[in-house]
N, C-alpha and C positions, 0 to 999 in steps of 0.2 A: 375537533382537536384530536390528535392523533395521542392514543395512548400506548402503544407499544411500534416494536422495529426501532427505526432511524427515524429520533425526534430531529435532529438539526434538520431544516428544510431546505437548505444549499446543497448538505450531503445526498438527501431524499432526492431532489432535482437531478444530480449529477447521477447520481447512479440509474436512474431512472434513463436514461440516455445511454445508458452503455448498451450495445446490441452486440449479435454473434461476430465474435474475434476480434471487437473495441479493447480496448485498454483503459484500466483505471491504477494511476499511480498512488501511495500511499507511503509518504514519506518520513526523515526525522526533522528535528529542526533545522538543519544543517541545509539543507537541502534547496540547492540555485535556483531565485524565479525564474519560469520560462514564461516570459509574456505572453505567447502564441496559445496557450491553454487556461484554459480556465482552471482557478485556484480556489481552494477553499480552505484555509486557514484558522485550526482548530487549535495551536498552539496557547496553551495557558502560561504556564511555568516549564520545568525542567521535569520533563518526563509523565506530562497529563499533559494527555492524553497518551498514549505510547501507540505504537506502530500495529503491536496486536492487540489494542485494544479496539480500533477500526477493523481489522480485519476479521475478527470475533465476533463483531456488529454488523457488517455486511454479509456472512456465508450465510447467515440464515434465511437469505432473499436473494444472492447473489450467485448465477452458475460461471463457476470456474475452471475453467478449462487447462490454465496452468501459471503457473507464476513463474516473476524472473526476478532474480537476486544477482548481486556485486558477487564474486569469487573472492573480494579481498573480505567479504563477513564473517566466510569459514575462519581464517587464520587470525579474525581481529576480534573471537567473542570466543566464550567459552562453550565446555559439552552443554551446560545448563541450557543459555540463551537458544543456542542452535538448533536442541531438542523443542526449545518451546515455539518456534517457529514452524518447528516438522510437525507438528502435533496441532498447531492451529490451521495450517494447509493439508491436513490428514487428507488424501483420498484426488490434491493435486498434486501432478507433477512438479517440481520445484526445479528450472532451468538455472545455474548457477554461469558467469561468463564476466569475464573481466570489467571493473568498473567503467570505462571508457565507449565499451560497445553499448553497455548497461543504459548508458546515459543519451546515448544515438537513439535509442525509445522513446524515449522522452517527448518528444515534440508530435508525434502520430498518439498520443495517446488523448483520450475525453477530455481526461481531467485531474489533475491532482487535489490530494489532500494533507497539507500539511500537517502535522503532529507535533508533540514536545519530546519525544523520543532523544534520548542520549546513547542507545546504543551506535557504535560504528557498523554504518554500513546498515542500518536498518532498514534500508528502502525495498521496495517490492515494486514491481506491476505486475499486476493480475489482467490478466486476458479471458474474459467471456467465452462459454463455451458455446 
């Protein structure tokens, strides 16, 4: 029985599979199914799980080579949120780029994981370094 890391064993499996320059999405609730990947949907209620609350959970097992975020995150959260993002990918690059191109990622990546996140724009992919 596993007593510490990444108790969920769907999340444990998936990240387990990300190799150098894979992608793993980590989303809010909001966020489109893409049939073509596999999903692991951790949503509870409205904001538990939250977007950094997996991300907090996977760096400590996880090499990150860089992230990418929506451009519309900037202008739709405040200094608080944004900081709290900056500060959870401390030491990744943080590629920011229009939501549209954002979501062209999407389908080349491992795997998603959904959240109950209510921020706008909370979504990430993280690319393995």
């Amino acid at each position: 029985m596993l007593k510490t890391g990444i108790l969920n064993p769907a999340i444990n499996s998936l990240i387990s599979r990300v190799r150098h320059t894979n992608t793993l999405v980590i989303a809010d609730r909001g966020f489109p199914f893409w049939p073509q990947i596999e999903t692991v949907d951790i949503s509870l209620v409205d904001d538990i799980p939250k977007v950094l609350d997996v991300v907090r959970a996977i760096r400590s097992n996880f090499v990150a080579g860089r992230a990418f975020m929506a451009e519309e995150f900037l202008a739709a959260n405040s200094d608080e949120i944004r900081l709290a993002f900056e500060q959870a990918l401390f030491g990744v690059p943080l590629v920011f780029e229009p939501h549209v191109q954002f979501k062209k990622r999407v389908p080349q990546a491992v795997g998603l994981v959904r959240t109950g996140d209510t921020i706008q724009y909370a979504n990430l992919i993280v690319e393995s370094a």
